[in-house]
Each structure stands twice: as structure tokens, then as C-alpha cells.
KEKE-3310 file (N, C-alpha, C; in steps of 0.2 Angstrom, whole numbers, plus 5000, padded with zeros to 4 digits):
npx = (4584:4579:4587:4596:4592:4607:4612:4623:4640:4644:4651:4666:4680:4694:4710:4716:4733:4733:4724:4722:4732:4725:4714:4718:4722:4712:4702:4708:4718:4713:4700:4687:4674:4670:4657:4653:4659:4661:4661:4670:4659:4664:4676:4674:4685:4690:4689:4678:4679:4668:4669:4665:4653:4640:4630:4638:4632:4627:4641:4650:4658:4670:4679:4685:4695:4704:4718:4730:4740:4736:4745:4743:4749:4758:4749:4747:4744:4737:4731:4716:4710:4705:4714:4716:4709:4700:4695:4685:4687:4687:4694:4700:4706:4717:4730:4727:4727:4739:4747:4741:4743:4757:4760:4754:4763:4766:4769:4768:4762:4760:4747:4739:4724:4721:4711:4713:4711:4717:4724:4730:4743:4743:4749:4742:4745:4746:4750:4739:4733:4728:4718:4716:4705:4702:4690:4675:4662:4656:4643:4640:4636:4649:4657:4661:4663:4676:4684:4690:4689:4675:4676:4686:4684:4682:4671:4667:4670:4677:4680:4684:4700:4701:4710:4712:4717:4713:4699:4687:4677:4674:4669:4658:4650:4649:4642:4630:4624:4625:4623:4629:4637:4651:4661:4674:4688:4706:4720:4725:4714:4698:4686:4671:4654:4638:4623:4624:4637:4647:4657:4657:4652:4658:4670:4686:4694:4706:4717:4730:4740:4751:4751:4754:4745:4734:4735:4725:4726:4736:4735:4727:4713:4699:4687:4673:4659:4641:4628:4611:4594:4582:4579:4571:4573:4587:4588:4580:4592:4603:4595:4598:4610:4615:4609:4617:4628:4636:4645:4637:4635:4622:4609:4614:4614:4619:4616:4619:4614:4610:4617:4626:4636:4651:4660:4667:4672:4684:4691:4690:4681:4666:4653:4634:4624:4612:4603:4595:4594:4601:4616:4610:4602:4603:4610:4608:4609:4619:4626:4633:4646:4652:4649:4654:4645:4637:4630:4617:4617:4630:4629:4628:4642:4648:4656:4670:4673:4676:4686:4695:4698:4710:4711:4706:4708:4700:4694)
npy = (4504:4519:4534:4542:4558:4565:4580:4586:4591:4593:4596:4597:4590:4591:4587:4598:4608:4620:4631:4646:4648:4643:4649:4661:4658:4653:4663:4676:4675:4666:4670:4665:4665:4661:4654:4645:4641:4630:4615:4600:4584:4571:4575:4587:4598:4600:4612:4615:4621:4629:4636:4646:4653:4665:4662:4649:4637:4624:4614:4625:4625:4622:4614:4609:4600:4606:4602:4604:4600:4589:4577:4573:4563:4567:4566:4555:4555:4547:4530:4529:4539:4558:4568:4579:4597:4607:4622:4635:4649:4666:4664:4675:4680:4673:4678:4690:4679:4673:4683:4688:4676:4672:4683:4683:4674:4659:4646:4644:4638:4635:4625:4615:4607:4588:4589:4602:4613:4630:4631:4634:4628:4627:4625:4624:4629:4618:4608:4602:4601:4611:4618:4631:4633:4639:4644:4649:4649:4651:4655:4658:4668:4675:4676:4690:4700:4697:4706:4703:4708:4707:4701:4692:4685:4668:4656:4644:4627:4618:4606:4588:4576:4561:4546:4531:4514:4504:4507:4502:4497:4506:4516:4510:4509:4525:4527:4519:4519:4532:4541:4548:4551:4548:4562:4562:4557:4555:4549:4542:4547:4549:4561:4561:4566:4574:4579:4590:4598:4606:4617:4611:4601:4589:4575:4569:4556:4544:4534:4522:4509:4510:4519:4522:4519:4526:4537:4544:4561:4575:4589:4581:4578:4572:4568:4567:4576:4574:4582:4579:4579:4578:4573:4562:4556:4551:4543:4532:4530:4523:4515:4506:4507:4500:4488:4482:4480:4488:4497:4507:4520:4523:4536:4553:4568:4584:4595:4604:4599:4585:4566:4552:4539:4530:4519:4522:4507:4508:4513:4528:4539:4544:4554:4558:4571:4583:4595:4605:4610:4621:4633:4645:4641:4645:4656:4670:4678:4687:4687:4675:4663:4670:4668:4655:4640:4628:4610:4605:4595:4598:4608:4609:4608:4621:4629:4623:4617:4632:4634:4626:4627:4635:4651:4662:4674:4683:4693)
npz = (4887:4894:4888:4902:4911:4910:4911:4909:4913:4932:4944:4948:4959:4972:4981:4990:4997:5007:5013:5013:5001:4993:4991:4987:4975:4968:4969:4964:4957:4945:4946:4952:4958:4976:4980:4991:5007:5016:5025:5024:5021:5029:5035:5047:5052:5041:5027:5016:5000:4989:4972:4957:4946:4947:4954:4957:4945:4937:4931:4931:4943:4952:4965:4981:4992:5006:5012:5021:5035:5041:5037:5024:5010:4996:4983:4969:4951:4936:4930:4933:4937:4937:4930:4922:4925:4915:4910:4902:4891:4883:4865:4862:4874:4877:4878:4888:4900:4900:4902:4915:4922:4923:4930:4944:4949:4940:4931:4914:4900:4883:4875:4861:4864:4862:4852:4844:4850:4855:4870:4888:4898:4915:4932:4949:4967:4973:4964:4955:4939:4926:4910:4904:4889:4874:4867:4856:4858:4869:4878:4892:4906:4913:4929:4936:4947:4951:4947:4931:4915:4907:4894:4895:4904:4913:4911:4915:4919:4906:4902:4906:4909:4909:4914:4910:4909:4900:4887:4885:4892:4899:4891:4886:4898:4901:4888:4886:4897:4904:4895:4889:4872:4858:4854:4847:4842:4845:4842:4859:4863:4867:4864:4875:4873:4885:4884:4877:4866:4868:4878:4895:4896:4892:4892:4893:4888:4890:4883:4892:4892:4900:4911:4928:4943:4948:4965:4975:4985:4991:4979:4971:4956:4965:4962:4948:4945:4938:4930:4937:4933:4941:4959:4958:4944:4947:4957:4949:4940:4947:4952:4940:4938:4949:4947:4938:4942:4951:4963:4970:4980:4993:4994:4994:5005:5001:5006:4995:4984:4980:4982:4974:4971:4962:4956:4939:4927:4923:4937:4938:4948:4952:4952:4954:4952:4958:4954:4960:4979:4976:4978:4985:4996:5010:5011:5003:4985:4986:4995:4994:4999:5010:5025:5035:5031:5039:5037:5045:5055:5061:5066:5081:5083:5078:5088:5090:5078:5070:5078:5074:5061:5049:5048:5036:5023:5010:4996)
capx = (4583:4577:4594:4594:4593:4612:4615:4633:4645:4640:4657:4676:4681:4701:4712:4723:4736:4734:4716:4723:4733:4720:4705:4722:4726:4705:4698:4712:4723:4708:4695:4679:4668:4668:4651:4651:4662:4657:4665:4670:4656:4667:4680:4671:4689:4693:4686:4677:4677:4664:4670:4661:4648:4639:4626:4639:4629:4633:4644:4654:4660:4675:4677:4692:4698:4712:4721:4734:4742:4734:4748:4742:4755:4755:4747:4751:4741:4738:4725:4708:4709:4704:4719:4718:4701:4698:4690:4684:4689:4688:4701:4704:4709:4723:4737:4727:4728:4749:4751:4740:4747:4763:4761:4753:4767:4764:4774:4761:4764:4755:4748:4732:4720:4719:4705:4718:4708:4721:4725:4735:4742:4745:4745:4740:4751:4746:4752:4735:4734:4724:4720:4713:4704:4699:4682:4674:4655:4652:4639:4639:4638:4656:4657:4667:4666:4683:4688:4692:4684:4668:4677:4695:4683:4680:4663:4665:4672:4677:4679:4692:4703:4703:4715:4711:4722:4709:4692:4682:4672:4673:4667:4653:4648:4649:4636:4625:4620:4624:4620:4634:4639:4659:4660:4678:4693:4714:4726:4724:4709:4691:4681:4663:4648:4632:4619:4627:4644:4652:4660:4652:4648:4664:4675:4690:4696:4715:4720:4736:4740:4756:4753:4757:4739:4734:4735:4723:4730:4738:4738:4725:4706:4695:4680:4671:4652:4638:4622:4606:4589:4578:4580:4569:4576:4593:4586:4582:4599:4604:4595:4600:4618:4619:4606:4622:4632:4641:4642:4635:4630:4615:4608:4620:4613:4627:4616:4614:4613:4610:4625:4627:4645:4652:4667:4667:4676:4693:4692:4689:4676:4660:4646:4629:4622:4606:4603:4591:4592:4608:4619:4607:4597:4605:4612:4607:4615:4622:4632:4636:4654:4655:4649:4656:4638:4639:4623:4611:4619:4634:4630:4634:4650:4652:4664:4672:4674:4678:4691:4700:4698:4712:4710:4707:4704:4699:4690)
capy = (4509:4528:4537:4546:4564:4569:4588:4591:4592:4597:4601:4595:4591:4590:4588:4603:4610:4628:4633:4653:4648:4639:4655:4667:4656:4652:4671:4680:4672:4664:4676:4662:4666:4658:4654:4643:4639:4624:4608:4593:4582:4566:4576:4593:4602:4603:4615:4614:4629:4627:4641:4644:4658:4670:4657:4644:4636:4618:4616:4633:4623:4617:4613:4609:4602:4610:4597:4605:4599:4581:4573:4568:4561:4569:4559:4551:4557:4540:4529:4527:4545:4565:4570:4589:4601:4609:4629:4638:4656:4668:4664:4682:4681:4671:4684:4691:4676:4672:4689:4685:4671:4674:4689:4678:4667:4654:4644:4644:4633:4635:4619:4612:4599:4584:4593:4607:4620:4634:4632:4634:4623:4631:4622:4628:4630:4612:4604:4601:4601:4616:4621:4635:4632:4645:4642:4657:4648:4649:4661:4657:4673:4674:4681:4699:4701:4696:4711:4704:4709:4702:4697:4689:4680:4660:4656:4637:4620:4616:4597:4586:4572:4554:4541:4523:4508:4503:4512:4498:4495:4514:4520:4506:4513:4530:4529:4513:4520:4536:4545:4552:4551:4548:4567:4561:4553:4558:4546:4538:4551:4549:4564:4562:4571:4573:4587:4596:4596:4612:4619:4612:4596:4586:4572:4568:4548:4546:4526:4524:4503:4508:4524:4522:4519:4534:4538:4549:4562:4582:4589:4577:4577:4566:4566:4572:4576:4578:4585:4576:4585:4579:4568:4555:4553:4551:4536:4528:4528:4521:4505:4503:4505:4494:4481:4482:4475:4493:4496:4512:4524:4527:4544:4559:4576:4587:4601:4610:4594:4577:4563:4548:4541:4526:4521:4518:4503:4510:4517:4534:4539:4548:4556:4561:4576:4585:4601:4609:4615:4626:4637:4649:4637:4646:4661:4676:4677:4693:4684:4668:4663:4674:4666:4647:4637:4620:4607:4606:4591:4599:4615:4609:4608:4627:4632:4618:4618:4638:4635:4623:4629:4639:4655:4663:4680:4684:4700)
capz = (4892:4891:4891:4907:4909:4913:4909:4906:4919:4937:4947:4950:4968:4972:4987:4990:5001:5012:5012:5010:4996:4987:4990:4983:4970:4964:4968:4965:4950:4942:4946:4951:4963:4980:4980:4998:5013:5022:5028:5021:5028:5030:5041:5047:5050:5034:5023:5009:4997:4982:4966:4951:4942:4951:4957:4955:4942:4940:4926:4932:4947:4957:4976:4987:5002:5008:5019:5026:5044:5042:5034:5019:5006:4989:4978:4962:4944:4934:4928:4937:4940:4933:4930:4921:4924:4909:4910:4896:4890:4875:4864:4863:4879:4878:4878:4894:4904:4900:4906:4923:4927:4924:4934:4949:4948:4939:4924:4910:4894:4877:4868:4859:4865:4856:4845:4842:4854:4859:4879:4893:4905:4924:4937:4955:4971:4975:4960:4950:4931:4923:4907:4901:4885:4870:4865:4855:4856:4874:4879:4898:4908:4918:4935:4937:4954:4953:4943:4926:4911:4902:4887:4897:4911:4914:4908:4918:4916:4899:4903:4912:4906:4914:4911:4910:4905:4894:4889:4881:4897:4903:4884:4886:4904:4900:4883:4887:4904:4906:4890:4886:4866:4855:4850:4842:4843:4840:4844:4865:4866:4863:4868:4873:4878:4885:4885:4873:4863:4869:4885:4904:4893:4888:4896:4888:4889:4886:4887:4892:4898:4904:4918:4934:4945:4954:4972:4979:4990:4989:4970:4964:4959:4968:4957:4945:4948:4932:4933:4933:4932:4947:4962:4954:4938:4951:4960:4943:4936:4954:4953:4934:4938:4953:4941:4931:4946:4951:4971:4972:4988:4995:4990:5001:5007:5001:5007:4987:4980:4984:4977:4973:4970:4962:4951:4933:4925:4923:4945:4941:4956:4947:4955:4949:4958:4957:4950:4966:4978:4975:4985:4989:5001:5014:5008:4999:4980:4986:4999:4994:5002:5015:5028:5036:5032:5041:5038:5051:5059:5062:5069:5088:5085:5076:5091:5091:5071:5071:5082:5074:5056:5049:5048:5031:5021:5005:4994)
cpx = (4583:4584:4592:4596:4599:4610:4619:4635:4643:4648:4665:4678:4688:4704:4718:4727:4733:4727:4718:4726:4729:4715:4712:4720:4717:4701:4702:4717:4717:4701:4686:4678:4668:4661:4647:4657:4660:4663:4666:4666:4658:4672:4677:4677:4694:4689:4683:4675:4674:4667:4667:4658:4647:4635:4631:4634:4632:4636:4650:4657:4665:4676:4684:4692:4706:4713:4728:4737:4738:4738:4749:4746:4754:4753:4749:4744:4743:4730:4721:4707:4708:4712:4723:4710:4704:4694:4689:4685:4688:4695:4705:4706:4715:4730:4735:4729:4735:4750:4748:4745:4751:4764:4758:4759:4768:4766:4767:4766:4756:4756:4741:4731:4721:4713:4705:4713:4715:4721:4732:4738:4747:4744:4746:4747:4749:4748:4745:4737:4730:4724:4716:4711:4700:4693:4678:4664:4653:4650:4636:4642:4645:4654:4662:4665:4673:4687:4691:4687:4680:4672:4686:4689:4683:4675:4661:4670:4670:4676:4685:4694:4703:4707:4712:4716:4719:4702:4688:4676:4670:4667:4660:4647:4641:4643:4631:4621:4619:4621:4623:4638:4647:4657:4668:4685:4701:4719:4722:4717:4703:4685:4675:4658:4639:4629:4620:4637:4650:4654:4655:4651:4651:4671:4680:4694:4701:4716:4727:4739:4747:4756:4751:4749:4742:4733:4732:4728:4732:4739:4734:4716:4703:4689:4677:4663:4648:4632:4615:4601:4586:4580:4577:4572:4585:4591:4584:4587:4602:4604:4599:4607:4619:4616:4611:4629:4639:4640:4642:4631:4626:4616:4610:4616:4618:4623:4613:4614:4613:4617:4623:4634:4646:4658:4666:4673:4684:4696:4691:4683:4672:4656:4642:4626:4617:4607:4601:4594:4596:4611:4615:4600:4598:4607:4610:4610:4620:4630:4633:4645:4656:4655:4651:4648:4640:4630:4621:4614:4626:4635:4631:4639:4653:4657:4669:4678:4678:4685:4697:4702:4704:4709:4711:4705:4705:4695:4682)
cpy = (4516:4530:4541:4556:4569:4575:4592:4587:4594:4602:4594:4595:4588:4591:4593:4605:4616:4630:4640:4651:4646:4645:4659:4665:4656:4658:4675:4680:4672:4668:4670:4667:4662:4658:4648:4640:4636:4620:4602:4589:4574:4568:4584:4598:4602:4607:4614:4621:4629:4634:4641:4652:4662:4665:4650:4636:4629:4616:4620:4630:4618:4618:4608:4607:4605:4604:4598:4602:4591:4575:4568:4569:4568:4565:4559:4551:4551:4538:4527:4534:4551:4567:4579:4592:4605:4619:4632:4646:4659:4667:4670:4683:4679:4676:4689:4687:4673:4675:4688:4680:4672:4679:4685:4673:4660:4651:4642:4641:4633:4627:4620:4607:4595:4582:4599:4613:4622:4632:4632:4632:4628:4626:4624:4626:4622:4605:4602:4605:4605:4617:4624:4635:4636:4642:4651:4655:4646:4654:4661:4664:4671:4679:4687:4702:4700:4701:4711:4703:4704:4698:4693:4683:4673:4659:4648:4633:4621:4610:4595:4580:4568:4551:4537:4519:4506:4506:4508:4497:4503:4518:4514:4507:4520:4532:4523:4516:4527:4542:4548:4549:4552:4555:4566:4558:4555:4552:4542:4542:4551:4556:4561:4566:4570:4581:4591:4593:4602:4613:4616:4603:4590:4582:4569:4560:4546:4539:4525:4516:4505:4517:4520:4523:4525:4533:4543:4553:4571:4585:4583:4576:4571:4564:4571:4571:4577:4577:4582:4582:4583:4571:4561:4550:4551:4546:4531:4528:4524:4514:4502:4500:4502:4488:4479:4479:4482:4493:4503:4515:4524:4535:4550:4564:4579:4593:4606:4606:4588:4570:4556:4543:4532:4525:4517:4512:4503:4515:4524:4533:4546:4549:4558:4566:4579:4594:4607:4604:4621:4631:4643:4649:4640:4653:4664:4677:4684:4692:4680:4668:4664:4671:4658:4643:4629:4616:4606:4602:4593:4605:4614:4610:4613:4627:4630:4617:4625:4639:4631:4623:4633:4644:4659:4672:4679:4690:4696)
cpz = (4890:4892:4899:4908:4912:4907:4906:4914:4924:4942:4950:4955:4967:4979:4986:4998:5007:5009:5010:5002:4990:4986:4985:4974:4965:4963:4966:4959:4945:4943:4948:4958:4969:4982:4986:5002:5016:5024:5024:5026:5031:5037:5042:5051:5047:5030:5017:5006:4987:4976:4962:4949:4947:4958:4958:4953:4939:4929:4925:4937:4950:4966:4975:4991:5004:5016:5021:5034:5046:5041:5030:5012:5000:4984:4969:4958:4939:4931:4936:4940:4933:4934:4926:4920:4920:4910:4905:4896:4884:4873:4863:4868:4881:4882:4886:4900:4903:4903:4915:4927:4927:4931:4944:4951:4946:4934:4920:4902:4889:4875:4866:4864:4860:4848:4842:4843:4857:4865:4879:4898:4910:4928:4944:4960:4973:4971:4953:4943:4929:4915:4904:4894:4878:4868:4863:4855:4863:4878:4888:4900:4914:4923:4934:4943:4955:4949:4935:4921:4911:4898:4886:4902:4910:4914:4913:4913:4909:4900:4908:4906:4911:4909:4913:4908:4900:4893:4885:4886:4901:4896:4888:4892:4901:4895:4885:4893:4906:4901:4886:4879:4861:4852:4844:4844:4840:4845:4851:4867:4863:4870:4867:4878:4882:4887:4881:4871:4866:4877:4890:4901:4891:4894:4889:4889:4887:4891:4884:4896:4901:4909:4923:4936:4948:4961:4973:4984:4986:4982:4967:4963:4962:4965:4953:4944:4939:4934:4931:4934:4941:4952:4960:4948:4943:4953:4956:4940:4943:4954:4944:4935:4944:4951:4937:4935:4950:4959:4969:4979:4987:4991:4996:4999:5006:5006:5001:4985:4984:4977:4978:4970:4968:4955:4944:4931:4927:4929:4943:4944:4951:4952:4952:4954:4955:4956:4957:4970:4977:4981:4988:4992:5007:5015:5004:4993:4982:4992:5000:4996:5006:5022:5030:5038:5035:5039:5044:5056:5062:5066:5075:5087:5082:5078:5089:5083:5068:5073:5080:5064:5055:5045:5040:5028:5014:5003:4992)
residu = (UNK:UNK:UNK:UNK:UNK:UNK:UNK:UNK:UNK:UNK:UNK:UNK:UNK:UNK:UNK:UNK:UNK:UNK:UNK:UNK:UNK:UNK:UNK:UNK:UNK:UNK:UNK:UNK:UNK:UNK:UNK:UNK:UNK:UNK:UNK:UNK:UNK:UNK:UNK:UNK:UNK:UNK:UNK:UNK:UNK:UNK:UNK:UNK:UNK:UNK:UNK:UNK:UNK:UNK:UNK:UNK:UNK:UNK:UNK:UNK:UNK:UNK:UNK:UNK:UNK:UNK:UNK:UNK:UNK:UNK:UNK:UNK:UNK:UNK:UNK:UNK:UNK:UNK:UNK:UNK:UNK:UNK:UNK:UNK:UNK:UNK:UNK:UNK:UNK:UNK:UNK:UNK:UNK:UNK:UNK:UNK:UNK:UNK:UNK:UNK:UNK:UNK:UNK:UNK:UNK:UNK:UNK:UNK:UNK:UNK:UNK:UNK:UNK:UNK:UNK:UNK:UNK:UNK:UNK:UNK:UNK:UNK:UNK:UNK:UNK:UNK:UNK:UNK:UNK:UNK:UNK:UNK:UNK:UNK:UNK:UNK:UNK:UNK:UNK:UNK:UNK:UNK:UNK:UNK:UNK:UNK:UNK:UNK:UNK:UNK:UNK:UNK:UNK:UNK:UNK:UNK:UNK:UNK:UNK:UNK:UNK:UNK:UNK:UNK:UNK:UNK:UNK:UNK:UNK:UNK:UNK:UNK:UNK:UNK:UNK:UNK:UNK:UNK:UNK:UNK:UNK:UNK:UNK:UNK:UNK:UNK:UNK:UNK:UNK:UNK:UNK:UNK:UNK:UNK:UNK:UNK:UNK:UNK:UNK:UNK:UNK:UNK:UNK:UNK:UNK:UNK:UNK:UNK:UNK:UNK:UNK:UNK:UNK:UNK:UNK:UNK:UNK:UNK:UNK:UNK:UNK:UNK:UNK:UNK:UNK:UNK:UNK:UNK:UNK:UNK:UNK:UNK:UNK:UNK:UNK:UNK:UNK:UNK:UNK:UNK:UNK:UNK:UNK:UNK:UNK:UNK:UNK:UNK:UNK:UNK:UNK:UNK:UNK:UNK:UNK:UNK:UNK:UNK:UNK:UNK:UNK:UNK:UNK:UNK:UNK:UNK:UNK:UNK:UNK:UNK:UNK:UNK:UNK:UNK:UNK:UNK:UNK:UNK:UNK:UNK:UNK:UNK:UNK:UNK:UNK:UNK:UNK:UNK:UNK:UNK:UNK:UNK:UNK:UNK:UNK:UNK:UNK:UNK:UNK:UNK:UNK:UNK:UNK:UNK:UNK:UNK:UNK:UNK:UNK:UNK:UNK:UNK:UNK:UNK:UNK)
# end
């Protein structure tokens, strides 16, 4: 079969706590761009808050729910799940983001990756695993709307880390059908890529037969999305992978992309998402975020919705 034309990385979705504390902690700590406020369209009051580039450009992209007051458990980081997003930064920047976060509040720990890149592990007010990763070869324009230099900002996703019990049927997945390539291997981890080797491009596969299965739930990703090119090339990879015996959605209206969602081998939960038509289907790049955009289907119940949202501010 023709490989299929994934891109890279498309965007990181996670359940979190306090919708305020998540915009402080992502515009405010971290400097992204809020580049849409809409709704989760499973439960339309809960928020969903996209972050990313100026455009949130896919690959530069993480997205939230904030589920506060629903009384959802905290969940349990394991196998069949994403268990740390990955950012990329100058590595001359390092010394500036210790001091940030630090100064934010937040316990910051130096290590390498498993391919002995500088980073930083943070993790947000909800418990999630972060780490900021030096990279001196990624030429992605960063946002600075948020005030931090050119040559300190976040360029996008670095990559993530899944955990599996075993990754002989995940690795076989992941290169036979989706396209993505062993860029290397150290010990329990085998990075691979597709679209490219460097930053936005990079999943990292860490088999571990004895962690604890994951629990969905507060402090944990829920998925991780990668970018195909066009809705058609989207609907062929679709029949292939459910010709392959996989239960895959139907094709979902996010709105700026269309999705498709299905779990690989070792339960992580993977989307493929489309490139077009992006967040400013709706909005103006000038004022992306600002506004609460609902999809069409939703907009009766604005009031309704408005009313039952908490209330948030940000810059």
C-alpha cells in the first residue's frame, strides 16, 4: 500500500481541572496563544480551549477540557495512554524557562530524553507531565503575543511519549499503515517519526509490561491527533484501517478539522485530523480566541451554554 500522507503531529488533547487555571497556566506560564474557545462537542458545558502558534498551526497545538464540578476522578498515567507532551524551545533558552516557571510556581526538574536532548520536566496545575525540550533546528515561527522573547518562545509540540506493555503490534501499526519510520531506539524507547525527523514530528514508544493500565480522567491526555493532508486521502486510510480489523469512527466535524479516532494496539486512542479548514473558518487571525465560537448545531443553546460555563479572563 502507498504510505499515506500523514504530516507530523496535528494536536494533543488532555482533561484538566479549572478552566481559569488552565488559560493562566497555558497563556500566561507558557506563553501559547489561545487560538479558539469553543465547547467540548460531546458535553457542550465544558470548554474546550485550543492553544498553539499564531494560527494554531497544526503541530503547535494543544487543546483541554477543563472539567471542573463534574466529579471526574483523577486519573491514573499507564499503559494504553500519552503520558508526557513534549514542547520544543531554544536550547539557549533553557536558563530563561527555569527561571519562569519557577517564578509561576512551579517545581521544575532538569533531565535528558532518551536521545539525550536537554529538557525540562513541569507539570501543570492539573497534574499533567510536560517537558520542555531544547532543540537548536527548529525554525517554526513562535507566537509572542504572550510577551516572551523571539529567541526563549515555544515553536510547538516536540512529540509525546506513550506507554504500552508491549510495542511489537503498536511499532507494526504505527510503520505498516501509517507511515511513520524507527528514527531510534535507547533502552524501553523507540522513537519514530513521520513527515519529517525533527520537532511537531516525533512519537516516543516507552514499553513497560509491568505499568499500572491507564485511567482516563483529571491530569491525563486523552489523545493524540496527527495531521493528514486532505479529507480524501483521510477516508482512505479509514477503510484500510478498519480492512485491518480496527473499529474506527465515522468521519467527525470538529469544525477546523474533520477526525477520525481509533485506538492503536497497545489502547492508546489516536486521531487523524485534517489539515483545512483551520481556526480561522470563523474568526479573524487578529482575533482568534476571543470570542466563545460554538458549531452551528449548537448555537440554540448559546444562553443556555453562556450561562452555565465558568466564567473566565485572560490577556
Amino acid at each position: 500500500m502507498e504510505r499515506p500522507p500523514i504530516l507530523g503531529l496535528h494536536h494533543v488533547t488532555a482533561t484538566v481541572d479549572g478552566a481559569q487555571a488552565d488559560l493562566d497556566f497555558c497563556v500566561n506560564v507558557l506563553g501559547l496563544r489561545l487560538v479558539k474557545k469553543t465547547v467540548n462537542f460531546d458535553n457542550h458545558h465544558v470548554y474546550h480551549f485550543y492553544y498553539g502558534s499564531e494560527r494554531g498551526s497544526p503541530g503547535t497545538i494543544w487543546t483541554t477540557f477543563p472539567y471542573r464540578g463534574y466529579g471526574l476522578p483523577d486519573g491514573v498515567k499507564g499503559a494504553g495512554q500519552i503520558v508526557t507532551t513534549s514542547f520544543s524551545v531554544p536550547v539557549s533558552s533553557m536558563n530563561f524557562w527555569r527561571r519562569r516557571l519557577r517564578a509561576g510556581g512551579a517545581d521544575v526538574r532538569d533531565l535528558e530524553t532518551p536521545f539525550r536532548e536537554p529538557a525540562i520536566r513541569v507539570d501543570d496545575p492539573s497534574g499533567l507531565w510536560f517537558h520542555l525540550v531544547g532543540r537548536d533546528d527548529d525554525e517554526r515561527e513562535p507566537w509572542l503575543g504572550g510577551g516572551i522573547p523571539a529567541n526563549d518562545a515555544i515553536r510547538g509540540l516536540h512529540g509525546v511519549t506513550m506507554v504500552v506493555r508491549s510495542r511489537e503490534a503498536t511499532l507494526a501499526l504505527m510503520t505498516d499503515v501509517l507511515g511513520f519510520r524507527v528514527l531510534g531506539e535507547s533502552g524501553p524507547c523507540t522513537r519514530i517519526g513521520v513527515g519529517g525527523e525533527g520537532a511537531g514530528h516525533t512519537i516516543d514508544i516507552v514499553a513497560d509490561p509491568e505499568a499500572p493500565g491507564a485511567v482516563n480522567g483529571t491530569g491525563t491526555v486523552h489523545h493524540v491527533a496527527v495531521a493528514i493532508t486532505t479529507a480524501d486521502a483521510q477516508r482512505l486510510l479509514r477503510e484500510e484501517l478498519v480492512g485491518r480489523g480496527l473499529h474506527v469512527t465515522g468521519i467527525r466535524d470538529r469544525c477546523y478539522f474533520q477526525s477520525i479516532y481509533f485506538r492503536e494496539p497497545g489502547g492508546v486512542l489516536l486521531e487523524v485530523a485534517t489539515v483545512e479548514p483551520g481556526f480561522t473558518v470563523d474568526e479573524d487571525l487578529a482575533s482568534l480566541g476571543r470570542g466563545l465560537k460554538l458549531p452551528w448545531w449548537e448555537e440554540r443553546y448559546r444562553a443556555d451554554i453562556e450561562a452555565r460555563l465558568p466564567r473566565v479572563e485572560y490577556r
